[in-house]
C-alpha positions, 0 to 999 in steps of 0.5 A, a space after each residue: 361745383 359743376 358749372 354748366 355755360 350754353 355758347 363759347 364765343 366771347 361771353 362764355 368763354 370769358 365766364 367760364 375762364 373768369 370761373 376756373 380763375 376764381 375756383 380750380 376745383 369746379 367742373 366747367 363744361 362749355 357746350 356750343 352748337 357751332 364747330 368755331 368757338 373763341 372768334 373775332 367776329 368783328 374781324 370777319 370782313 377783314 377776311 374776306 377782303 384779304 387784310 387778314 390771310 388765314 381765318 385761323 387768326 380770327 380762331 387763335 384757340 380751340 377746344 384744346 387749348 381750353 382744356 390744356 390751359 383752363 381745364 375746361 372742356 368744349 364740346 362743339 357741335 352739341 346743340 342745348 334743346 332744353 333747360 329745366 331749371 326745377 331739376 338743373 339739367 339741360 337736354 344736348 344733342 350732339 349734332 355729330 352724332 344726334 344723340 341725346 343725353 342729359 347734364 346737371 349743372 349747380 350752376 349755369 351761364 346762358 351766353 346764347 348770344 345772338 341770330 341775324 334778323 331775316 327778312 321775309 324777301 323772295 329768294 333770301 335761301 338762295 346760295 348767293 345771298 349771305 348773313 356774316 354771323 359766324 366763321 362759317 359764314 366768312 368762309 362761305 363769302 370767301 369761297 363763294 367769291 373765290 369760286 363764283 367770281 362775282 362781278 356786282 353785289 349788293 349790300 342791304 343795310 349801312 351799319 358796322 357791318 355793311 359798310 365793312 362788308 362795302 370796303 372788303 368787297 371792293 378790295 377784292 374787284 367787286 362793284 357794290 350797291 348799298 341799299 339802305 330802308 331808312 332815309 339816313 344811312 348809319 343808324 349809330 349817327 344822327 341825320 346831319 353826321 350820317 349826311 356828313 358822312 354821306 358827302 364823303 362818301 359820294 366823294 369816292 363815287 359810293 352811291 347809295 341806294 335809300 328809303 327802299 329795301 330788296 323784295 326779290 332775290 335773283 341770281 343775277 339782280 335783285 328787285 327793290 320794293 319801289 321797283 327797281 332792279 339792280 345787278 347783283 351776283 350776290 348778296 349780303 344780308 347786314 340787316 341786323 341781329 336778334 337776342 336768342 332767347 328761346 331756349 331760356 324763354 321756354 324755360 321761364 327766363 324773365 324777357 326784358 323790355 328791350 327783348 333781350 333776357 333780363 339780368 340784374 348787375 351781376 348776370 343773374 336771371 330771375 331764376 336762381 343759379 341761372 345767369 346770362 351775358 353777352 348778345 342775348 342780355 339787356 344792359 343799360 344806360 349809363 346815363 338814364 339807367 334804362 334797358 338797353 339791348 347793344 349786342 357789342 363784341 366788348 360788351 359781351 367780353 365784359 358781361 362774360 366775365 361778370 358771370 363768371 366771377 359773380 356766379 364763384 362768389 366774386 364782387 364785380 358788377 355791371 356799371 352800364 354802358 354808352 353804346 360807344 361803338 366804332 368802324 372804320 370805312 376806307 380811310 376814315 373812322 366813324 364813332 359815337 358814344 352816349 346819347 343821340 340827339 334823337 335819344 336825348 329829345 326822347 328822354 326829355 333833355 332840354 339840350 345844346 348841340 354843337 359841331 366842330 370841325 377840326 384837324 387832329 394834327 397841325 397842317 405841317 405834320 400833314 393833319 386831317 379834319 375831323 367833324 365832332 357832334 357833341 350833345 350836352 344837357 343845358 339843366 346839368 351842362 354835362 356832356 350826353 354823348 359824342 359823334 365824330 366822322 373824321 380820318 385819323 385820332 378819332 379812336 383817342 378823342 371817341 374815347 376820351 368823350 366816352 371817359 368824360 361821360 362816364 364820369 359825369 363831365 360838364 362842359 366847362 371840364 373840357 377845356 381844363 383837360 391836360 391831354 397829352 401834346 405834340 405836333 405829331 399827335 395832337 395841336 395844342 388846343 385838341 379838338 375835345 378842348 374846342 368842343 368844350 369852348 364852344 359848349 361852354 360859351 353857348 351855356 355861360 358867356 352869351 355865345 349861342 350856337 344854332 344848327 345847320 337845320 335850325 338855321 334853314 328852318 328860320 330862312 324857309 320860315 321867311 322870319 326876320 333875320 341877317 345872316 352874315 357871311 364872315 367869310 372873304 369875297 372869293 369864298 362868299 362868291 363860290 357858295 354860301 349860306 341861302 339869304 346871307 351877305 357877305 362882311 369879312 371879319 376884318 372888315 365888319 366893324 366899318 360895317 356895323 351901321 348897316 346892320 339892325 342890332 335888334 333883328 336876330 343875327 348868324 354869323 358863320 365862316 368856313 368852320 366856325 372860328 372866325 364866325 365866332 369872331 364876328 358873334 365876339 365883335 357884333 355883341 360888344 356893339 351891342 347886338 341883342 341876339 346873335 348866333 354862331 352857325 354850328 360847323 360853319 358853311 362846310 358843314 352846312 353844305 355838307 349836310 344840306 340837301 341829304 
């Protein structure tokens, strides 16, 4: 059997590899038209920032090492110009020396993988604008630095990427603007988590420049479509990727819904012996089973080897995916997985968010807050999806949320989960068990939450409610929530006949326990309609007025 597979990063190196291991006697020939194959994309703006010296560790194995180990051969730069699946053969050019020739396949892999969206903005080819794509690329920004030494940059885009490309560039001296199209930054987070994170970020003094996009490109400064201009040396494009699908659209390659190709659980297109996987394929939802298009670097490793053990007769099957993704930004991390809030309002779930703010350490063993958004389906009461902005442990708790969802977890299940403690890894409550408290007693023991933005929509509303300040004086007196008064906790049940136990209630303190505490005491006396405000007064401040 020859098997022939288009693209040798991460998808089609893992198919073929998945393949010889399945079949040592078959042909496999990879053919990429880029001169790196096997890299670490996601480690590119490490590079460039200086945390990793020699890119030669983002490009541990070469054709080479294919060859000797797998007995596979790579041919870098040999571009697929066509794919006749009527005849399984594809048309190659080698770049290197423009000939052109023609290769039969029984079996082939389509990991063409994916292209940076380019906007249509005057100046976007000059020399000091860049798209990190590829190795190359990374080389280039380094060079271009290294040998141009630019004083002030500007980064279009508050993805993985543009944030990553922000930490890198100031490592190396650099001033960095960030303009962002959309009125929230970080598209992987819902408005109150980007804002959240936009309030720590102000704390570092990093502006950011929103509800505009760059329209001219100089060498010295770039102009904004609200007219403003900015000092820029260079620039860097971090405004997304496209499938490639060209070349298999061309040949009558089904296109999905979501404009990436079409694949079934096992990588297989709607053309016999064809299969795709990585940056160019739709997936799905674990949770709606709907197409999805999430170009992710573990997705890619995982569809890959599907491919390759699907197209040598093996049984694996894709399972769908949660869109967990992760980045980390000076010394905090950011992470989601599941269903947005948006997303879930789109897909028609009637549902209950809550927000938790806690600490992922005790304070003695130097402990730091974490902000968890979680999202629950209040039909089901399983958990939809997870969003945190915090500094350390969010990785482990991001991925326990991710596990729970997979698996259809309901929120009652959290509290019960047996994670691993020890004070200088976790408290004894974890904040995946308070997430699950707090689900579980809006949905089950008359203890409503209600949102930062639910809340000001009943203040500006003029509606009739109290809100109470759980909170002591001195807190009270600093800043507090529009319209509240202040009873501390301890001294609320002496204050109980002042307040009216008919009109609708929220309590709130710094973070949210205590404000639950004061719920607790006015609901056993009796009050009707008490909420707790999600995230307390710190989240509210934070999120406010972004």
């Amino acid at each position: 059997m020859r098997i022939l597979v288009i693209g040798a990063v991460a998808a089609g190196t893992s198919a073929a590899a998945k393949a010889r291991r399945n079949d040592d006697k078959a042909e496999i020939v990879i053919y990429e038209k880029d001169r790196d194959i096997s890299y670490s994309g996601c480690g590119l703006p490490y590079y460039i920032g200086g945390d990793i010296e020699d890119i030669s560790e983002l490009t541990p194995r070469d054709s080479i090492f294919f060859k000797k180990k797998y007995n596979i051969d790579i041919y870098t730069g040999h571009e697929v110009q066509k794919l006749d699946p009527e005849n399984k053969e594809l048309t190659v050019k080698n770049l290197n020396t423009n000939e052109v020739f023609c290769d039969r396949y029984d079996k082939l892999v389509m990991a063409t993988g994916a292209s940076p969206f380019v906007p249509n903005v005057k100046g976007i080819d000059g020399d000091n604008v860049f798209f990190l794509r590829n190795v190359q690329s990374a080389r280039n920004v380094r060079s271009f630095i290294e040998k141009r030494k630019p004083k002030h940059a500007v980064i279009a885009g508050t993805g993985f990427i543009g944030f990553e490309m922000l930490e890198n560039l100031l490592a190396v001296g650099i001033n960095v603007s960030i303009v962002e199209k959309m009125s929230k930054i970080t598209p992987n987070l819902d408005e109150d988590m980007a804002a959240f994170l936009e309030s720590a970020l102000a704390k570092k003094n990093i502006a950011i420049i929103k509800n505009t996009s760059i329209v001219e490109i100089h060498e010295n400064k770039v102009v904004l479509e609200d007219g403003r201009e900015i000092e820029s040396n260079m620039v860097v494009m971090a405004t997304g990727v496209k499938p490639n699908i060209a070349l298999a659209k061309e040949a009558g390659v089904e296109i999905g819904v979501a404009g990436a190709i079409k694949v079934n659980n096992k990588m297989q297109t709607n053309i016999k012996d064809v299969y795709a996987c990585g940056d160019c394929i739709e997936t799905f939802s674990v949770i709606t089973g709907k197409p999805v298009y999430r170009p992710l670097g573990s997705t890619a490793n995982k569809t890959g080897r599907i491919a390759g053990d699907a197209l040598t007769g093996g049984n694996l099957e894709y399972r769908g995916n949660l869109s967990t993704g992760i980045f980390k930004l000076f010394d905090m991390t950011i992470a989601n997985t599941g269903l947005s809030e948006r997303e879930a309002i789109v897909e028609g779930y009637d549902i209950v968010i809550c927000h938790n703010i806690k600490s992922d350490k005790p304070d003695y063993f130097h402990g730091k807050e974490m902000a968890i958004k979680a999202i629950a389906d209040k039909a089901t009461q399983k958990l939809l999806g997870v969003q945190i902005v915090g500094y350390e442990g969010v990785d482990k708790r991001i991925d326990v949320f991710a596990t729970l969802i997979t698996y259809g977890a309901k929120v009652s299940d959290l509290f019960h989960l047996d994670l691993a403690y020890a004070p200088p890894f976790s408290t004894t409550k974890d904040p995946v068990h308070y997430t699950g408290m707090i689900l579980d007693n809006a949905l089950n023991n008359n203890r409503p939450i209600i949102t930062a933005k639910d809340a000001q929509r009943l203040v500006n509303k003029d509606e009739k409610i109290q809100v109470i300040d759980a909170r002591v004086n001195k807190q009270y007196g600093e800043s507090h929530v529009d319209t509240a008064i202040n009873i501390p906790q301890d001294k609320l049940r002496k204050e109980l006949e002042t307040l009216d136990k008919d009109v609708l209630t929220i309590t709130y303190c710094n973070k949210g326990v205590t404000g639950n505490a004061a719920q607790n005491i006015l609901i056993n006396h009796g009050f009707k309609n008490v909420y707790n405000l999600s995230g307390g007064h710190k989240f509210y401040k934070a999120t406010k007025d972004k």
